[in-house]
C-alpha positions as CSV (number, residue, x, y, z in Angstrom):
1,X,102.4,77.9,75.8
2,X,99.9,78.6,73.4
3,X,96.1,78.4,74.2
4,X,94.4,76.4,71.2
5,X,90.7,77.4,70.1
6,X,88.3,75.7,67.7
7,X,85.4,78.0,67.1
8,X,83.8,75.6,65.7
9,X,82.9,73.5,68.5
10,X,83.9,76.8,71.1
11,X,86.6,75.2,73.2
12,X,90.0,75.7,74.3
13,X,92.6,73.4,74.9
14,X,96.0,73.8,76.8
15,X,98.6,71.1,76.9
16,X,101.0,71.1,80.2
17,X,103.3,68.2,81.2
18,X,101.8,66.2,78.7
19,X,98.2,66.3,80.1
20,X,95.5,67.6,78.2
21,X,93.2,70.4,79.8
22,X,90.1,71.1,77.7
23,X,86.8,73.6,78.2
24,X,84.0,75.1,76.3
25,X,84.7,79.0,76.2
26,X,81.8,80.3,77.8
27,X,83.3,78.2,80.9
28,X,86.7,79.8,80.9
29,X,87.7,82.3,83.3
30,X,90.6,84.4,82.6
31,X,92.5,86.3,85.3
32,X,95.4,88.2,86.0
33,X,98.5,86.6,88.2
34,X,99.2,89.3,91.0
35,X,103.0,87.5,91.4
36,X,103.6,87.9,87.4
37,X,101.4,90.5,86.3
38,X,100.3,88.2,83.1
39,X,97.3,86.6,82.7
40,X,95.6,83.6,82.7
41,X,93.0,81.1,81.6
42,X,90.9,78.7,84.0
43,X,90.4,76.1,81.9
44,X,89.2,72.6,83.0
45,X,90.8,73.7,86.4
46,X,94.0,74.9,85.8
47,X,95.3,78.1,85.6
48,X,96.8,78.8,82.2
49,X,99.8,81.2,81.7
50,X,98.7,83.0,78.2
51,X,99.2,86.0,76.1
52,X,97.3,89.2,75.9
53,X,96.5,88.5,72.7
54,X,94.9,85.3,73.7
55,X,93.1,86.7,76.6
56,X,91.4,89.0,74.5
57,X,90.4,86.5,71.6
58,X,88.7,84.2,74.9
59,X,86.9,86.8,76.3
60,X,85.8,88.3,72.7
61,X,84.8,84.7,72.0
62,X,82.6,84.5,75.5
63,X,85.1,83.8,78.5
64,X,84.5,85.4,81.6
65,X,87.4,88.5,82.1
66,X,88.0,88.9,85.6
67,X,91.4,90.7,84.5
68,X,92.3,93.9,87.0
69,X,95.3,96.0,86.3
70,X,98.5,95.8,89.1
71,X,100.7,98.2,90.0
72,X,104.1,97.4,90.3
73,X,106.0,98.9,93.2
């Protein structure tokens, strides 16, 4: 599920089940999932399955990264 960006206006967007979930960047919080060991992106109050790619283009562009490494046992 792809995380869409405008810099322009610095938002993100993420569609899921049709709803639209919208948030300027600096308000995003991305996270890692203990259970899948992926991360994720808070936006506009729901969590946000994405890539690392995309978690490191949110944070470069001013989201909070509150990303910690797990250890799979």
């Amino acid at each position: 599920m792809p995380v869409e960006f405008d810099p322009t206006r610095e938002h993100c967007s993420a569609v899921i089940d049709d709803v639209r979930y919208e948030s300027a960047v600096i308000e995003v919080v991305v996270i890692t999932n203990d259970t899948t060991h992926m991360s994720e992106a808070q936006i506009d109050g729901k969590d946000v399955p994405i890539t690392e790619d995309e978690a490191d283009a949110l944070t470069v562009a001013g989201a909070l990264d509150k990303r910690h490494h797990t250890v799979a046992e």
